[in-house]
Backbone as CSV, one residue per row, in Angstrom:
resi,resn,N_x,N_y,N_z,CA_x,CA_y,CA_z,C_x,C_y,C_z
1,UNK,51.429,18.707,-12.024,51.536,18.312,-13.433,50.698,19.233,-14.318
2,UNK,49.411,19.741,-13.877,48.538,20.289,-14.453,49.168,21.938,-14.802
3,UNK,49.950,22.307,-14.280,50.795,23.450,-13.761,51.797,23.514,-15.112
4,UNK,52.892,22.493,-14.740,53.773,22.298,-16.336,53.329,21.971,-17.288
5,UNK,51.988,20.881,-17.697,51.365,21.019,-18.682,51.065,22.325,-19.524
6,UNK,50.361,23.430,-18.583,49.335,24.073,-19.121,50.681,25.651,-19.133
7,UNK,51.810,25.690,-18.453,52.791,26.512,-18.836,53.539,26.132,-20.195
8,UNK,53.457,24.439,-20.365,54.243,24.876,-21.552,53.457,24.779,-22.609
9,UNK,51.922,24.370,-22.853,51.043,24.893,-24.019,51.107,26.709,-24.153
10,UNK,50.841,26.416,-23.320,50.959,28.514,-23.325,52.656,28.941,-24.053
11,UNK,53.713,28.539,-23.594,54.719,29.038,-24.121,54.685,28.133,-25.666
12,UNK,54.468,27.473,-25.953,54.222,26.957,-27.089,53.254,27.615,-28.244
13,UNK,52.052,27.798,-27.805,51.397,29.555,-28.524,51.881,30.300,-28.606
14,UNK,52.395,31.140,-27.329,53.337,32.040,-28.011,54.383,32.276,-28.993
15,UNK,55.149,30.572,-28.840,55.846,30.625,-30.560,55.603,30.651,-31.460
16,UNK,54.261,30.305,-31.496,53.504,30.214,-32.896,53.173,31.614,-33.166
17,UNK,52.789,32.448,-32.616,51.947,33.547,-32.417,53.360,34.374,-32.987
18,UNK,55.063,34.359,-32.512,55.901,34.933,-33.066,55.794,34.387,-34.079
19,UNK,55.905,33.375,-34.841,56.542,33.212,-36.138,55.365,33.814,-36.899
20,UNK,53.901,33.836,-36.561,53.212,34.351,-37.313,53.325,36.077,-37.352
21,UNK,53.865,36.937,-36.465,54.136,38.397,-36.573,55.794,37.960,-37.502
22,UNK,56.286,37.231,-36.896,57.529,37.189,-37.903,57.491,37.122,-39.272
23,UNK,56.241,36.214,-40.503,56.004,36.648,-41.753,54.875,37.848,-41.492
24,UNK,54.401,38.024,-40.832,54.047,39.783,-40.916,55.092,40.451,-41.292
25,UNK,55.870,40.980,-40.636,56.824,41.636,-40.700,57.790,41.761,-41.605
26,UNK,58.355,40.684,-42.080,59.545,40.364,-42.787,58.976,39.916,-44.489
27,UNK,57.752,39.486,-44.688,56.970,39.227,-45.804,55.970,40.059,-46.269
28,UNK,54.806,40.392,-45.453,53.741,41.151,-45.789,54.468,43.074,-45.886
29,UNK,55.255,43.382,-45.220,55.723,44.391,-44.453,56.938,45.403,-45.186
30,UNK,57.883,43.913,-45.201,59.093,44.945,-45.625,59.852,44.237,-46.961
31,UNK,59.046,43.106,-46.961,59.433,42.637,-48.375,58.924,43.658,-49.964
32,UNK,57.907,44.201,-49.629,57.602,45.339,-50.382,58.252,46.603,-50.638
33,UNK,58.520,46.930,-49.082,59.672,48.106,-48.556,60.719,48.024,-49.883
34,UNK,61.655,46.490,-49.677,62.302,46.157,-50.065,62.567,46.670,-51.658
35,UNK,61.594,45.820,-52.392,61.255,46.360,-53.918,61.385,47.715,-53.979
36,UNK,61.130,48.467,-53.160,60.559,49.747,-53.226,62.277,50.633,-53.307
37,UNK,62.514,50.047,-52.234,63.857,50.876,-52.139,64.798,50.277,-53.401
38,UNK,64.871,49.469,-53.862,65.722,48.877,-54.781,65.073,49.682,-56.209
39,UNK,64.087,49.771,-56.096,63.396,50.460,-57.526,63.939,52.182,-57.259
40,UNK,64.051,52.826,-56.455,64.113,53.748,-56.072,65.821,53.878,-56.075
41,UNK,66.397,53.007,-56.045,68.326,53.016,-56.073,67.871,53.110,-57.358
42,UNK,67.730,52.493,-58.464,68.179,51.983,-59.970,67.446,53.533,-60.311
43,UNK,65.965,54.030,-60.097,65.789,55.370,-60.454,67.060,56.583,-60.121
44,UNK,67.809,56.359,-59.077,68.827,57.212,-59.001,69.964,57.055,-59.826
45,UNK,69.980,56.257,-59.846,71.186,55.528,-60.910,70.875,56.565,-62.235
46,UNK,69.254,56.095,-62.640,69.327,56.982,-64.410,69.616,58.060,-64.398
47,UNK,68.819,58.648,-62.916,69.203,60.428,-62.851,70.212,61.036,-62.874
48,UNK,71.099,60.070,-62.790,72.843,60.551,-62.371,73.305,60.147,-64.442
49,UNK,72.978,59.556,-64.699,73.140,59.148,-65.645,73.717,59.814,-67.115
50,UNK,72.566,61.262,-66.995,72.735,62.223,-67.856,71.546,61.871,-69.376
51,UNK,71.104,61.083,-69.216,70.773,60.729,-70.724,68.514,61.541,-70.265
52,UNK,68.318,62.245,-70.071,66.980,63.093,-70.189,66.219,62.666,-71.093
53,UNK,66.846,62.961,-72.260,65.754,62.940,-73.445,65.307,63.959,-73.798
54,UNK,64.438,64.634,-73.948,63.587,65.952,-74.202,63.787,66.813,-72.816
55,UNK,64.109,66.226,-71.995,64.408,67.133,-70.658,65.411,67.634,-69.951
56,UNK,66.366,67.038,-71.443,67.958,67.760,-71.036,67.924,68.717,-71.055
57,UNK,67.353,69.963,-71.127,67.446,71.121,-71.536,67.036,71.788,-69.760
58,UNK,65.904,70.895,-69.573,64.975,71.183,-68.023,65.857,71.254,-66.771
59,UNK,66.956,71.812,-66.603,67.798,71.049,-65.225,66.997,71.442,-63.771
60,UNK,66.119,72.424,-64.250,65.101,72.697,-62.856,64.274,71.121,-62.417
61,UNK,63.674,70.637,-63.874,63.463,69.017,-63.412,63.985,68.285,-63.061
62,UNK,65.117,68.062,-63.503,66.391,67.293,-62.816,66.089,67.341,-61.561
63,UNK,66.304,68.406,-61.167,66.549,69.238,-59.816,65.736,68.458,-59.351
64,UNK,64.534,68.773,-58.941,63.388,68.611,-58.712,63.326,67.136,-58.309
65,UNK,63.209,66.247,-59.575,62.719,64.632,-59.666,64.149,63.944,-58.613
66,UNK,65.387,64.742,-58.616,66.667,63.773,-58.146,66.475,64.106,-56.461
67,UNK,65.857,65.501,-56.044,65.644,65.848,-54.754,64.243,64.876,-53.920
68,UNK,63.494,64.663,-54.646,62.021,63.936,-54.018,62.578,62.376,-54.357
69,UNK,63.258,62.239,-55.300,64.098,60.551,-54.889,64.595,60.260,-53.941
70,UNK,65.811,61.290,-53.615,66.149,61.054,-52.367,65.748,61.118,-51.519
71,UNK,64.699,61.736,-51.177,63.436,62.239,-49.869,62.903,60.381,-49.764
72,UNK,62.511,59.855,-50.804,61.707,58.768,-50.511,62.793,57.700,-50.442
73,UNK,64.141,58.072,-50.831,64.994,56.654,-50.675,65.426,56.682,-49.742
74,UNK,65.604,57.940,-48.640,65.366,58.084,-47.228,64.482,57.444,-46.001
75,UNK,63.293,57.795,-46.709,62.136,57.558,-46.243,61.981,55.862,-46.021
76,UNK,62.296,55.557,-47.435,62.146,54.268,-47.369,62.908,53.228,-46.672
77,UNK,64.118,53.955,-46.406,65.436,53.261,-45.773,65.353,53.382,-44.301
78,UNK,64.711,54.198,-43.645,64.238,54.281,-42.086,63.129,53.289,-42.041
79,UNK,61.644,52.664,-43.092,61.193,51.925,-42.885,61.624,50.588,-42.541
80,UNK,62.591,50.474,-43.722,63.328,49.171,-43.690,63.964,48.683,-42.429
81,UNK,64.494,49.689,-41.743,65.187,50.047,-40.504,64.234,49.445,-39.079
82,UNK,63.063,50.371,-39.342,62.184,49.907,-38.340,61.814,48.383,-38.504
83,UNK,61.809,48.079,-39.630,61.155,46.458,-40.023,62.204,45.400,-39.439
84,UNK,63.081,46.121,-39.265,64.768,44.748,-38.756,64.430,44.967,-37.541
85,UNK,64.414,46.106,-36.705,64.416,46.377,-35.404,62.806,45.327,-35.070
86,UNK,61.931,45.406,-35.831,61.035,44.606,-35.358,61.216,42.842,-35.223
87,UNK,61.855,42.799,-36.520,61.829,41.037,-36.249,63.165,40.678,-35.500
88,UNK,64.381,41.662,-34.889,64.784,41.473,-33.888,64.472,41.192,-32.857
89,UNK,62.942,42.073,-32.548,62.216,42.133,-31.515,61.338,40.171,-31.287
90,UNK,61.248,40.289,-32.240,60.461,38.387,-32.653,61.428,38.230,-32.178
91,UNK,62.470,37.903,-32.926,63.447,36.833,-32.330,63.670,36.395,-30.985
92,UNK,64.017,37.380,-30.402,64.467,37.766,-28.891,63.571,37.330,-28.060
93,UNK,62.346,37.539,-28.271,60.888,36.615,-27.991,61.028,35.450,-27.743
94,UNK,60.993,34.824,-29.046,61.461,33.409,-29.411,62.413,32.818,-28.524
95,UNK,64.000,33.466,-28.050,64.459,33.054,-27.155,64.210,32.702,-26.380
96,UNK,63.510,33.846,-25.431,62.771,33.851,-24.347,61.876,32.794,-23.838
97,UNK,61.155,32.701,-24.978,60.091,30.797,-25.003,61.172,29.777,-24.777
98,UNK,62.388,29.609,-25.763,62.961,28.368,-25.395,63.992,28.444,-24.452
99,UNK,64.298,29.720,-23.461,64.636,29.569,-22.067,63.875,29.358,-20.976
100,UNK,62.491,30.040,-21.506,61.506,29.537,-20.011,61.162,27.886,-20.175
101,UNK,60.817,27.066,-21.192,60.742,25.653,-21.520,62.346,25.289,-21.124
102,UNK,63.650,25.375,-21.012,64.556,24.879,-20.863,64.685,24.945,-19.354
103,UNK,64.236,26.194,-18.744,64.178,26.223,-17.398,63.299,25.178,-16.617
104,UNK,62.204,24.870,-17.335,61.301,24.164,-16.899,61.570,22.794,-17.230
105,UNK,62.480,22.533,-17.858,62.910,20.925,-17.885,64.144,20.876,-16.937
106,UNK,64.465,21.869,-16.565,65.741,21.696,-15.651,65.206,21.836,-14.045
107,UNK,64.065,21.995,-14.251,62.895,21.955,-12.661,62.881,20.709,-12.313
108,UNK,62.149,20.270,-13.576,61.599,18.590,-13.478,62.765,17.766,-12.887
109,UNK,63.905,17.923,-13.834,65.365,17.085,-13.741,65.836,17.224,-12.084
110,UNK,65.415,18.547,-11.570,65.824,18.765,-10.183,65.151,18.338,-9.135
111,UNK,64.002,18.605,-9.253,62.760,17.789,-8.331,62.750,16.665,-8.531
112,UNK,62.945,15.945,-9.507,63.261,14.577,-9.659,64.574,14.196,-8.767
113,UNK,65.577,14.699,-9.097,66.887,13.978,-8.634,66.135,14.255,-7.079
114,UNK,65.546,15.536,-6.233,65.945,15.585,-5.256,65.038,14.722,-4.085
115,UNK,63.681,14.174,-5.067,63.049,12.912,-4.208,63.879,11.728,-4.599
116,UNK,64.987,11.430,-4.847,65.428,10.060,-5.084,66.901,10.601,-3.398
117,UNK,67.373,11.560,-3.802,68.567,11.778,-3.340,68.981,13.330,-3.124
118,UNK,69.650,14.197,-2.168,69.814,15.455,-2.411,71.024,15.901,-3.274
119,UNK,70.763,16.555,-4.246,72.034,16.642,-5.161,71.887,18.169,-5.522
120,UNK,73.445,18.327,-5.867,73.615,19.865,-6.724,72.712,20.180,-7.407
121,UNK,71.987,21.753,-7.360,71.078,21.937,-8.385,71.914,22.046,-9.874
122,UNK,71.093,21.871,-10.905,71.505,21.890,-12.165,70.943,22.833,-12.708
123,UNK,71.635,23.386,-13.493,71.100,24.453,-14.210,71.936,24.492,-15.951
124,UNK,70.835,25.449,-16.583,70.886,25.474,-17.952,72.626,26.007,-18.252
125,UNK,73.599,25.136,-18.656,74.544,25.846,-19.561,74.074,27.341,-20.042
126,UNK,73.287,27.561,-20.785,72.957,29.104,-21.687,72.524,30.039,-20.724
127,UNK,73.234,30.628,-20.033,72.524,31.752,-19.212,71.367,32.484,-19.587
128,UNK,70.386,33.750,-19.337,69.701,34.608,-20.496,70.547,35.478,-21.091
129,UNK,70.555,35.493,-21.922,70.902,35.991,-23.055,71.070,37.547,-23.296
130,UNK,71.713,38.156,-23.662,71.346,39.377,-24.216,70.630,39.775,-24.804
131,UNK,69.945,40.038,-25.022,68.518,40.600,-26.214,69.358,41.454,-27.334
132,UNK,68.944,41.082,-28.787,70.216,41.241,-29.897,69.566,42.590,-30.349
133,UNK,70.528,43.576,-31.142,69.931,45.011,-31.562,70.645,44.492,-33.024
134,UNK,70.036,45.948,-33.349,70.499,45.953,-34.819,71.995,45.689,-35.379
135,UNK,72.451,46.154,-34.286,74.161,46.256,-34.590,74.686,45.067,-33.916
136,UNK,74.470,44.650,-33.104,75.050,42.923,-32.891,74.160,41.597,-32.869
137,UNK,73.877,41.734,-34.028,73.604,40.561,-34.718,74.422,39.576,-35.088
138,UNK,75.103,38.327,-33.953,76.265,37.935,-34.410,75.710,37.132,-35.828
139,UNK,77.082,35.968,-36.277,77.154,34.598,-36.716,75.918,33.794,-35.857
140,UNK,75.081,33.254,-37.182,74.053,32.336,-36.203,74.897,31.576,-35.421
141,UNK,76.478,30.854,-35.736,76.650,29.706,-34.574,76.628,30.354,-33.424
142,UNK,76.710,31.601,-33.288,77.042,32.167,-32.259,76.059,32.521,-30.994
143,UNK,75.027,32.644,-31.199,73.586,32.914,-31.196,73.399,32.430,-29.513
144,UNK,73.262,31.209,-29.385,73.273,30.942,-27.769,73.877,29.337,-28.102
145,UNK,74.377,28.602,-26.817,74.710,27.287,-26.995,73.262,26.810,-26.236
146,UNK,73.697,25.212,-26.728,72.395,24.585,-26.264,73.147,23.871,-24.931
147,UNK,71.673,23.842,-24.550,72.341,23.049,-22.901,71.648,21.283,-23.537
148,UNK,72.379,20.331,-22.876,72.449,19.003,-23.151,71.464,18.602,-22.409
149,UNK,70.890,17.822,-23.280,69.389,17.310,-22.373,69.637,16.068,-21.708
150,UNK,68.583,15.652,-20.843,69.079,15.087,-19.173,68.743,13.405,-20.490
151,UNK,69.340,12.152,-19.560,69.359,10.882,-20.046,68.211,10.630,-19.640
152,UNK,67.718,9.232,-19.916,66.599,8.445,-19.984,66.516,8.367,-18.373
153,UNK,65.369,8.593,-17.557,65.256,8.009,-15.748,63.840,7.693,-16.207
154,UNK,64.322,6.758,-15.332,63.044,6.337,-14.327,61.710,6.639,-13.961
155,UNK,60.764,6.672,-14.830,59.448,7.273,-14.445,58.378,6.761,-13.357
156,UNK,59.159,6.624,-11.977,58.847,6.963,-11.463,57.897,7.661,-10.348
157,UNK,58.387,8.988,-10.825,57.546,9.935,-10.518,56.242,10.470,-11.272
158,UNK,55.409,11.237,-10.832,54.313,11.215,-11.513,54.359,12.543,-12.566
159,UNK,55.619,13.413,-12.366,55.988,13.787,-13.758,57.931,13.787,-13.569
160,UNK,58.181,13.212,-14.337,59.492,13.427,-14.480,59.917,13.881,-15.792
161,UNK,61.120,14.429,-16.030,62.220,15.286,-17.302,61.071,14.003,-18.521
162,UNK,61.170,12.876,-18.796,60.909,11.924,-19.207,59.436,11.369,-19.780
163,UNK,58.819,11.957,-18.507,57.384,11.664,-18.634,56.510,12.338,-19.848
164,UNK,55.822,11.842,-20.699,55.134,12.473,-21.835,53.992,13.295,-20.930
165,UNK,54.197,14.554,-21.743,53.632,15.451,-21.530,52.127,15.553,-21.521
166,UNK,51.706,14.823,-22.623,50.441,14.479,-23.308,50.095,13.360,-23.499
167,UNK,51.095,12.788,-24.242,50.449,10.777,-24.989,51.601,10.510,-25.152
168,UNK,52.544,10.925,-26.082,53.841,10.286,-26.315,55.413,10.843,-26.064
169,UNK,55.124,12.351,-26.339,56.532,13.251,-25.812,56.706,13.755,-24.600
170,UNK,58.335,13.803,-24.477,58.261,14.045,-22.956,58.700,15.621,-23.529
171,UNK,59.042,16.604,-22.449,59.428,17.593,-22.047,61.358,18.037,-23.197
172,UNK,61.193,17.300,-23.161,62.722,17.442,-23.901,62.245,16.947,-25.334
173,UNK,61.716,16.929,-25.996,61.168,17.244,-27.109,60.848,18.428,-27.521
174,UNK,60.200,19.256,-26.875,59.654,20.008,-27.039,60.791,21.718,-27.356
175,UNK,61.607,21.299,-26.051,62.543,21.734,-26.086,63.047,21.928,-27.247
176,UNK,63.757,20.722,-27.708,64.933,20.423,-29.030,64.158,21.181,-30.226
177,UNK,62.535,20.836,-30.510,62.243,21.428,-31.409,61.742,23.076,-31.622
178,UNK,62.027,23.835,-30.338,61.995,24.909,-30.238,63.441,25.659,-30.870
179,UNK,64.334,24.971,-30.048,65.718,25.340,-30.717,65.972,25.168,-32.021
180,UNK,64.895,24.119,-32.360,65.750,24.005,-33.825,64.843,25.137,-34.789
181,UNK,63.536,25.242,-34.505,63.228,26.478,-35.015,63.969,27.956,-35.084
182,UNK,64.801,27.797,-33.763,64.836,29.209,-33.499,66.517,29.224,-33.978
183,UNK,66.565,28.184,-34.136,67.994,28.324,-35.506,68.010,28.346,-36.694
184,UNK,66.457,27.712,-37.062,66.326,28.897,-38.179,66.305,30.342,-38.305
185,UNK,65.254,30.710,-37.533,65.112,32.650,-37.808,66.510,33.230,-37.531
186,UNK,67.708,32.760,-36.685,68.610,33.479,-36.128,69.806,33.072,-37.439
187,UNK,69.465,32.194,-38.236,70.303,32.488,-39.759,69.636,33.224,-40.286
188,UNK,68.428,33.266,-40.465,67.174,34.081,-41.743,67.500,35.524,-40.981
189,UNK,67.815,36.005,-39.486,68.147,37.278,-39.131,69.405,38.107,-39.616
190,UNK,70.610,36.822,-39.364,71.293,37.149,-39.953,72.109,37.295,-41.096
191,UNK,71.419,36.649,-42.054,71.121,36.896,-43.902,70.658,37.956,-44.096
192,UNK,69.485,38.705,-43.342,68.528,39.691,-43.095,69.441,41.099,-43.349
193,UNK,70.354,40.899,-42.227,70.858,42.013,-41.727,72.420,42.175,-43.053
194,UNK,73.100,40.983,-43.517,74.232,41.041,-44.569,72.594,41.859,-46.006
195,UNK,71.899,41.670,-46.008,71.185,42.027,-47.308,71.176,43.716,-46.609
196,UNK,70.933,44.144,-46.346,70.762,45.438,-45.693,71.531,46.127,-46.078
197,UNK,72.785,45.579,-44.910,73.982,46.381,-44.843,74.438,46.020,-46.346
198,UNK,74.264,45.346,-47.124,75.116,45.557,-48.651,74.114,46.256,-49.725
199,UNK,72.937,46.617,-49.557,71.996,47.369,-50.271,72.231,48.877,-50.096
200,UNK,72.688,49.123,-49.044,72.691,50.216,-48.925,74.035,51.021,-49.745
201,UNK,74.928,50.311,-50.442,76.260,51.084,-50.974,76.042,50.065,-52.088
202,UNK,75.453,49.152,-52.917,75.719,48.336,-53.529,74.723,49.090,-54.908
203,UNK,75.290,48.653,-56.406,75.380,49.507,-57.074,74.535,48.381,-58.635
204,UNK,74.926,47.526,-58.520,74.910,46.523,-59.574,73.222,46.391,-59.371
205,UNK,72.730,46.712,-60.631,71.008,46.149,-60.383,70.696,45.081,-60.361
206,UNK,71.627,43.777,-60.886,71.361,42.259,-61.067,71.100,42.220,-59.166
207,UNK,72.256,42.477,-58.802,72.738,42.046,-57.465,71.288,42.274,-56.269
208,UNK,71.014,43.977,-56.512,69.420,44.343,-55.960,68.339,43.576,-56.434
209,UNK,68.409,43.078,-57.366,66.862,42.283,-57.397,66.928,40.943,-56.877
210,UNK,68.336,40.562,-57.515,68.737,38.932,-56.126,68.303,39.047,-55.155
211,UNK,68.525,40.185,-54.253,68.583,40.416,-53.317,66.784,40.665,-52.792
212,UNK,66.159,40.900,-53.732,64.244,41.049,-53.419,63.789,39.712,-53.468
213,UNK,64.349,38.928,-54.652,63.869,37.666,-54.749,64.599,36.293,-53.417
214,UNK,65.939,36.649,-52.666,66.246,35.976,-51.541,65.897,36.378,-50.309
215,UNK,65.226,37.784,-50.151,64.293,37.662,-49.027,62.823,37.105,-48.981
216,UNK,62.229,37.436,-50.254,61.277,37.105,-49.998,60.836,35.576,-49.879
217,UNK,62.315,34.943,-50.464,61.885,33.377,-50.163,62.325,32.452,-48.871
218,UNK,62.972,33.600,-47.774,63.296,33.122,-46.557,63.956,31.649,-46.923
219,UNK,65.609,31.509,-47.436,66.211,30.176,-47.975,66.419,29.535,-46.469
220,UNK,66.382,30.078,-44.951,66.928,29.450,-44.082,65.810,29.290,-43.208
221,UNK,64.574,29.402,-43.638,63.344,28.791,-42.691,63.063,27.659,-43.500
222,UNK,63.118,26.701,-42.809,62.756,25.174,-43.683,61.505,25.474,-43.197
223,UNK,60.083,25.633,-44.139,58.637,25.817,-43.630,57.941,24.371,-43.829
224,UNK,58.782,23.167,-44.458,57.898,22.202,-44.109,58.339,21.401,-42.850
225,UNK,59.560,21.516,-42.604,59.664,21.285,-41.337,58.991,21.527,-39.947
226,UNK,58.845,23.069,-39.880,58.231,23.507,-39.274,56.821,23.345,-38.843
227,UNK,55.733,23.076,-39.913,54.534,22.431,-40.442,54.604,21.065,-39.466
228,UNK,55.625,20.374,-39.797,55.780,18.689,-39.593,56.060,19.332,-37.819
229,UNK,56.484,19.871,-37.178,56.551,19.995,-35.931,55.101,20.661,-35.420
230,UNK,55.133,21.706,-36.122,53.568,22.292,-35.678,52.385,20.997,-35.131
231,UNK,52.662,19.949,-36.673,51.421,19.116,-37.031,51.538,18.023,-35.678
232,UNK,53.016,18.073,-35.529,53.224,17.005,-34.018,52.510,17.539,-32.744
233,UNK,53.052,18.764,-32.801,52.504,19.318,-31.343,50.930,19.496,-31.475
234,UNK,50.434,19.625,-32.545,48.995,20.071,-32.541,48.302,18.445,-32.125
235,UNK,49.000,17.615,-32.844,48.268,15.987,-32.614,48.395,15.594,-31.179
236,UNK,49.451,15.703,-30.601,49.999,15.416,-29.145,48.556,16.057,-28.386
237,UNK,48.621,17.581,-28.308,47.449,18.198,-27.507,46.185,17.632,-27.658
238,UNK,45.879,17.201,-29.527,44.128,16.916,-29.582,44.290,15.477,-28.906
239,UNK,44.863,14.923,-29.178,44.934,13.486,-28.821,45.126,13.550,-27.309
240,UNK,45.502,14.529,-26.363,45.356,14.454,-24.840,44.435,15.413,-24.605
241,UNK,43.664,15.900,-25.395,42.479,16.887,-24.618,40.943,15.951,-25.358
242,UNK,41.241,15.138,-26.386,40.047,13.571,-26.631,40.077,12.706,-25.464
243,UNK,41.182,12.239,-25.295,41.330,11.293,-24.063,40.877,12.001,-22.552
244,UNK,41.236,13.129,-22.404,40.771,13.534,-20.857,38.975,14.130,-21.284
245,UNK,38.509,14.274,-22.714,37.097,14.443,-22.358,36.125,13.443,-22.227
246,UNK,36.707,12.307,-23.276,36.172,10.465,-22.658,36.645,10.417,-21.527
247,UNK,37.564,10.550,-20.665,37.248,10.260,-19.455,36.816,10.879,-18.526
248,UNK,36.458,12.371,-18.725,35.437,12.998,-17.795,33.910,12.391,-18.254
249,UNK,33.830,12.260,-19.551,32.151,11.971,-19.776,32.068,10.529,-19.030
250,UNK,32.898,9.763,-18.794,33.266,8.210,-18.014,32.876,8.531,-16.683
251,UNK,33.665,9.257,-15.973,33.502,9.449,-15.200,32.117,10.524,-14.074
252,UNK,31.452,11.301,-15.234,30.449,12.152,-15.013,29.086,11.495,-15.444
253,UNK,29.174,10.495,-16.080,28.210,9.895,-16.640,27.237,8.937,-15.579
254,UNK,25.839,9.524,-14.838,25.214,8.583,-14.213,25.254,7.243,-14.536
255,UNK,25.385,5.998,-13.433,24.738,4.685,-13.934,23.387,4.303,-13.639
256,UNK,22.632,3.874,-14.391,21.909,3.385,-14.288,21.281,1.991,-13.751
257,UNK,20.962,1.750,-13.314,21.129,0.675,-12.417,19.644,-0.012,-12.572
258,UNK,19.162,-1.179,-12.727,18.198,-1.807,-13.261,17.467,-2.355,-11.952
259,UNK,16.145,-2.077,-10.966,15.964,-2.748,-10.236,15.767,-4.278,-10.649
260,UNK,16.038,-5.197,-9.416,15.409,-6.295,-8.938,14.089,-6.656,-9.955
261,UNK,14.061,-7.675,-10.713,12.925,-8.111,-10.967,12.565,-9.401,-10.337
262,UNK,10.735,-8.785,-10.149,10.246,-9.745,-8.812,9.221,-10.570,-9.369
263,UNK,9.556,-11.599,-8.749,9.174,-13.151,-9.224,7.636,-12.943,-9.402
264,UNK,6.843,-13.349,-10.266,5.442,-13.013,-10.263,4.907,-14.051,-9.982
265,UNK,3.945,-13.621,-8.714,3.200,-14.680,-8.307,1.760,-15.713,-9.160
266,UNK,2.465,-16.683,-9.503,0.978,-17.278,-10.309,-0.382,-17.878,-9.290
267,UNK,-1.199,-17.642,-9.802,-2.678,-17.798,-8.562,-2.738,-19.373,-9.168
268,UNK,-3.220,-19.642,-7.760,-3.385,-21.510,-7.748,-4.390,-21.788,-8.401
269,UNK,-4.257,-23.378,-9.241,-5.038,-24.125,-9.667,-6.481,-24.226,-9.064
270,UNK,-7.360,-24.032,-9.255,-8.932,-24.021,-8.632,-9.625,-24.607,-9.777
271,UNK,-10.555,-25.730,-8.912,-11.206,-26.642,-10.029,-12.570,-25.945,-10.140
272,UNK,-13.188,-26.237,-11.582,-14.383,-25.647,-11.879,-15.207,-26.281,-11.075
273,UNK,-16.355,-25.300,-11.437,-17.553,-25.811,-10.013,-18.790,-26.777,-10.702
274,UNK,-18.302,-26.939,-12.455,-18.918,-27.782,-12.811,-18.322,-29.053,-13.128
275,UNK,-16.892,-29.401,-12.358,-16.330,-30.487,-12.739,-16.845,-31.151,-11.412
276,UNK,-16.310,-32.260,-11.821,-16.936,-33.797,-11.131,-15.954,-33.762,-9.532
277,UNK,-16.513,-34.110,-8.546,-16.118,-34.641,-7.629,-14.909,-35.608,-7.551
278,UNK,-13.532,-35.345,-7.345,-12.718,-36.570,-7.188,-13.300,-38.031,-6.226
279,UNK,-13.212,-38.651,-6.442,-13.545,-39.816,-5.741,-12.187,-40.904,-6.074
280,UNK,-12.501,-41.400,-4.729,-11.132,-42.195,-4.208,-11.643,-44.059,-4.704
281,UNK,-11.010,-44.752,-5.086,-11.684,-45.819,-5.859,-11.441,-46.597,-4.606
């Protein structure tokens, strides 16, 4: 138990640990990129334009200012490039967490069935996956199917599919809410990738700045959701790592033990040596 516990806290950090390189990347990173290259289209736009001013006369400037635009709207467009290839790289991650947790509930489900009875092993519907590139990025529905989580048994055993992990969730919780995260980023990837591919030939300046202001607000990561799952899993762990340190201090804690208290002997009555003689009448 101590084994699946402490594998799936660990794969559970690691999701966290992606989504936090994931607003690296996609917010701190290339959401700037972004501006950059869009400011850098609309500057090409004027240059083509014809209207100079005092520098119609200059076509060596022309020259000049329309050649180092394109150098940096280049430049900037291979960044952008590298920045997708990276939070592809998250994503694919992310998978990875909620196939090794899906594998590991399909352990439990098996070791379970096979101390009751010997039965077919079961395994995950979703095979692994392909790891996605730039260029096949499907339809999120498309993304992976989910495998159907096992019914209510019998606990049994001293961990089963069922058994809470910590205090109150079992193993298939954990699961569901991995997937449902990771159906967010795999729409927000592929919104990602339609903004790209239409920036790059797209001409209208309204359309380019839409387009700065809908990445940077990520419309398909629900972040209070996410929060509200975080805040579950974080309570689940404190609330089973309080309980197992009261009961090590329970259990580590000397007793004290009170000896025997011993009857105190009172010294006998002795008559003074100036009292009177009893006499018998």
């Amino acid at each position: 138990r101590e084994h699946v516990v402490g594998r799936v806290q660990t794969l559970l950090n690691t999701h966290t640990h992606l989504r936090g390189l994931w607003n690296t990347t996609a917010l701190t990173n290339a959401a700037p990129l972004l501006l950059r290259y869009v400011t850098c289209t609309i500057q090409l736009q004027y240059t083509k334009s014809g209207h100079w001013g005092v520098l119609d006369t200059r076509d060596d400037v022309r020259e000049r200012v329309e050649r180092k635009l394109h150098s940096k709207h280049s430049k900037i467009a291979a960044k952008l490039n590298a920045n997708f290839h990276e939070l592809i790289g998250h994503y694919n991650k992310m998978k990875e967490v909620a196939e090794s947790l899906e594998q590991l509930h399909y352990s439990l489900l098996n070791a379970y069935l096979d101390a009751i009875t010997p039965q077919p092993q079961l395994q995950p519907q979703s095979q692994a996956s392909t790891p996605l590139t730039s260029t096949s990025v499907p339809s999120p529905t498309h993304l992976f199917s989910r495998s159907p989580l096992s019914s209510p048994l019998p606990t049994t055993s001293p961990l089963t599919p069922d058994t809470p992990l910590w205090t109150s969730r079992p193993l298939a919780h954990f699961v569901g809410w991995i997937h449902e995260m990771n159906n967010m980023y795999s729409q927000e990837l592929y919104f990602r990738k339609v903004i790209l591919d239409d920036a790059k030939i797209q001409h209208n300046r309204e359309i380019l700045i839409t387009y700065v202001s809908a990445w940077e607000t990520q419309p398909y990561i629900d972040t209070d959701r996410i929060t509200a799952i975080q805040d579950t899993i974080t309570t689940e762990i404190a609330m089973a790592s309080s309980s197992a340190a009261l009961a090590s201090t329970t259990t580590t804690t000397p007793t004290t033990t009170t000896p025997p208290t011993t009857p105190q002997r009172h010294s006998q009555h002795r008559p003074s040596p100036n009292a009177s003689p009893y006499r018998a009448s």
